[in-house]
N, C-alpha and C positions, 0 to 999 in steps of 0.2 A: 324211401322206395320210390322210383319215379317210374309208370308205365308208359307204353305208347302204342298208338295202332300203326299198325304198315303192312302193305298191301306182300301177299306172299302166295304165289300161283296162281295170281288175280282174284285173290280173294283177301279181304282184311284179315288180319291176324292181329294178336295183343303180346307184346312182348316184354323185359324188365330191359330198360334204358340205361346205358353206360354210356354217353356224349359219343363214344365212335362206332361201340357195338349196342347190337340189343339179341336177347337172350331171348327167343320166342319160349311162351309158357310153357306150349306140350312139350319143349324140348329138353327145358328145367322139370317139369312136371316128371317125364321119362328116365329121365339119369337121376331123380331124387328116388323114385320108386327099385331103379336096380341098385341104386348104391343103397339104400337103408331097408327092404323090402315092404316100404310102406307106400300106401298108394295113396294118394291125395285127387278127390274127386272133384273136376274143375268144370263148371257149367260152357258150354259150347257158346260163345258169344264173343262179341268183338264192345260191346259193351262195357267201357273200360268203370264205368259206375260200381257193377257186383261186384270188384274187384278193388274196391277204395273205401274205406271208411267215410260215413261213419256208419251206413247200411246195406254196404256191400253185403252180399248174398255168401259170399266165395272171400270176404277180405281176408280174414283169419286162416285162410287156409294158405293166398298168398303170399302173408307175410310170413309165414311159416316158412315156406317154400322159399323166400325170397331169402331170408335170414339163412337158410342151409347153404342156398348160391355162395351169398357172400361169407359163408364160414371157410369156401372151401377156397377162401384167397384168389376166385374166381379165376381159376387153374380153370375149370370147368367152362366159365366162357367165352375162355380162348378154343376151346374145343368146338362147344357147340355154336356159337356165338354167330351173328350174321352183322358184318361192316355193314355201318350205318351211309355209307357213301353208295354201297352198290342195292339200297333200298330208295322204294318210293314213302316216307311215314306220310303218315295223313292225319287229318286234324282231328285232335284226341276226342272232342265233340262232335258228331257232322253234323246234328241236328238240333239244337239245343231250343225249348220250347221259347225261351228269349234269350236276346244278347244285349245288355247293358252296358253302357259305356260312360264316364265321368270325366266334365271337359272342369278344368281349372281346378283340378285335385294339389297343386304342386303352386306354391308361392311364387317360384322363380320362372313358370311357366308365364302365369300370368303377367307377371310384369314385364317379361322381354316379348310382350305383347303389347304392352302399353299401356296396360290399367295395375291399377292398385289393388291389390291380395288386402284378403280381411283376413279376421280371426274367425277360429273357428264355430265362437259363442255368436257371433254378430250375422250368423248367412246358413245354408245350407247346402248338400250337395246338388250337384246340376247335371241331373240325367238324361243320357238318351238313348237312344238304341237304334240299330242298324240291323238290315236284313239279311239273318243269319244263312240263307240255304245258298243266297249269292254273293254274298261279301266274304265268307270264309274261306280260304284258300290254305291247303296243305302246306308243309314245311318244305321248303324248297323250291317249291312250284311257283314257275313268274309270274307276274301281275304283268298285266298290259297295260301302258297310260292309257287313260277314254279320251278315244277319237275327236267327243264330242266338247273338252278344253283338256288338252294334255301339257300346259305349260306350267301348271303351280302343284303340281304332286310334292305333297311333303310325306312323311313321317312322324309315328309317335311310339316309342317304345315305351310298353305298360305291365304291368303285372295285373293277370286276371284270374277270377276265383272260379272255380269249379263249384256248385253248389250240389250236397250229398243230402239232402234231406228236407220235408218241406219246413217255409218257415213262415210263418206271418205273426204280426204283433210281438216277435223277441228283444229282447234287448240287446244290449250291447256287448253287455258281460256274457250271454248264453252265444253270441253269434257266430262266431267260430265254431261250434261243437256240428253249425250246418253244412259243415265245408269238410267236400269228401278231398281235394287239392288245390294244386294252384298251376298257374302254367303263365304262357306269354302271348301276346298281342299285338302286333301291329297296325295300329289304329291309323291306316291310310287316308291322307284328306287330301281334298279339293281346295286350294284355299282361295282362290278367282273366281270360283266354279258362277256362270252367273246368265241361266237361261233368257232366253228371249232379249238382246242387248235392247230393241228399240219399244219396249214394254213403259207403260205408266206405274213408275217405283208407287210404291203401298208401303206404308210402316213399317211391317215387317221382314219385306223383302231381305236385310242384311241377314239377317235370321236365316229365313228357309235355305238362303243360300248357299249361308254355313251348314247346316244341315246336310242338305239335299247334297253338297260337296261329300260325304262321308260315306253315301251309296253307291258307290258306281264299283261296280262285279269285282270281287278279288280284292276291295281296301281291309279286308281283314284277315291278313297270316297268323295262323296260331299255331301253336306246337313249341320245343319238339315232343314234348310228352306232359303228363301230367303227375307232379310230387306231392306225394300222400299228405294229408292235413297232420300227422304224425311227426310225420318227418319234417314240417317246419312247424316248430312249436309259436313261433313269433314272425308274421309275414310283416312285420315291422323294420327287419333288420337286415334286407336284402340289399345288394349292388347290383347297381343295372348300369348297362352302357349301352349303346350303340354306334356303330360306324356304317360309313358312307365308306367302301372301295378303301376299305381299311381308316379312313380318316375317322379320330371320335367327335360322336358329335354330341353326345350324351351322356354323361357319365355322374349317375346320379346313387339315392339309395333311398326303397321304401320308407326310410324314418321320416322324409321329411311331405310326407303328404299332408294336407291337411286335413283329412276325413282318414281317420286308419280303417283297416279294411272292415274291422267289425263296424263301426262307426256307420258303414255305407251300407251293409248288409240290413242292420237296424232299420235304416230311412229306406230302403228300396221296400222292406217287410213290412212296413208299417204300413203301405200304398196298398201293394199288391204281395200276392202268394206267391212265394218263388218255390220251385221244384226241384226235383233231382235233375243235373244236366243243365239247366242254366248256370249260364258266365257271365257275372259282371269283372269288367275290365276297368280299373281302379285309377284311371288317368295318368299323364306324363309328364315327366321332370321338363324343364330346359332343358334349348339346345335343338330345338326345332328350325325348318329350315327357313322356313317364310319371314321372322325376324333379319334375316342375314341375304336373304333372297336366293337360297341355295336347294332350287329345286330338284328334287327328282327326275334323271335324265337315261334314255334306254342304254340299255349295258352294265346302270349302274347297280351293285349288291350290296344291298343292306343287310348286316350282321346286326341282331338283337339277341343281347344275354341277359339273364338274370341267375345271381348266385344261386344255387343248388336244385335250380330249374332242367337251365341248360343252354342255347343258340338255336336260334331261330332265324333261317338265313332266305335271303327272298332277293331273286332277281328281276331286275327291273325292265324291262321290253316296249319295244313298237306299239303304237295303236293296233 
């Protein structure tokens, strides 16, 4: 089952995601109740949380609901159904009390980087996070390169968890059961990004830079929806790709991370309390641009997929 938000009379709405249509709830909610005469009572919210496992309020009622859609050969959301092209979706979180992000998840990242990948006995993961009310940016909706160094914009296409329940001190074994879904991220960097040129360099200068490259408004497209913790039993065994203006440039698969998602879940838990509606986003394969010096340039669209998620498509624009 994969939901999504999108804006409908200028107001969010929550709807069931089919990659070209989406099936607004009340409208499945309505044609369930006149075809079976049963009513199914759906809390008024755009909240796509009450509605996902594993504490959704409402989940058991939508997957009910979701399950009749799809019985009915989804005859029905050719009927009811609203093209995903003549919508605005918006980002399935818009406010997630944090956004976590893991740089060097991926062996083959690191190394067409230039360092050497460990085991995953030998290190731990490397967290950080970005600021979620301005770096999030809806499905679809372009990014502007920053004015303030717009020459080394790359991309990362990632898979990121939706967090359904609080977690701290869990294991490994239990940490999936905190995940209400999953969805997709594009982890937009700065890779030049480098304030003040005529500054007295400090040790850690390479650092913040990298960093501070990670913040600039709009480096995080998410969407296009979010697929129920259910409905991927094992977020170990996905395909992701990505293209540039159709070229791939990415084309990788969950298996090969080195922290699997529980794995990460664990060590971010074990820090801090994570909540319902926070998203850590699980780091990127190879196949980035800055190895190859193949920047992000205005006009150009990036396509990001991941199997049973969906495309996540983000155009690139002027300062």
């Amino acid at each position: 089952m994969r939901l999504c938000r999108f804006e409908l009379e200028a107001r969010p709405a929550v709807g069931f995601y089919f990659d070209s249509q989406v099936v607004p709830l009340e409208s499945a909610r309505s044609a369930h109740a006149e075809s079976t005469g049963e009513s199914i009572t759906l809390p008024a919210t755009d909240n796509l949380l009450e509605f996902l496992p594993p504490n959704g309020s409402a989940a058991a009622s939508v997957k009910r609901l979701f399950d009749w859609l799809t019985a009915q050969g989804l005859k029905l959301a050719a009927v009811e159904s609203l093209e995903v092209t003549s919508l605005q979706l918006l980002v399935p979180v818009p406010r997630p009390n944090k956004l976590f992000l893991l740089a060097g998840n991926y062996a083959s990242h690191i190394e067409e980087g230039g360092q050497q990948a460990v085991e995953r006995v030998e290190t731990f993961p490397y967290v950080f996070m970005k600021p979620s009310t301005t770096t999030l940016r809806n499905p679809g909706a372009a990014v502007a390169l920053p004015s303030v160094s717009p020459d080394a914009i790359d991309y990362e296409l990632e898979l990121a968890v939706v967090i359904g329940r609080h977690a701290k001190g869990i294991s490994e074994a239990d940490a999936l059961d905190h995940v209400a879904g999953y969805t997709i991220i594009n982890d937009i960097s700065n890779r030049r990004f480098r304030p003040n040129p005529d500054r007295r360099e400090r040790p850690r200068d390479a650092f913040f830079d990298w960093l501070h490259g990670k913040w600039h408004d709009g480096f995080c497209p998410c969407g296009p929806c979010v697929t129920s913790s259910d409905t991927i039993a094992d977020p170990q065994t996905l395909a992701m790709q990505l293209t540039v203006n159709g070229d791939i440039r990415q084309d990788a698969s969950t298996a090969l991370q080195i922290f699997p998602v529980a794995a990460v879940i664990e060590f971010i838990a074990s820090l801090v309390t994570l909540e319902p509606g926070d998203i850590i986003s699980t780091g990127t394969p190879s196949g980035v641009g800055a190895p190859q010096g193949l920047f992000l340039q205005p006009g150009d669209r990036v396509t990001a997929s991941i199997a049973g998620i969906g495309i996540l498509e983000t155009p690139i624009v002027k300062p």
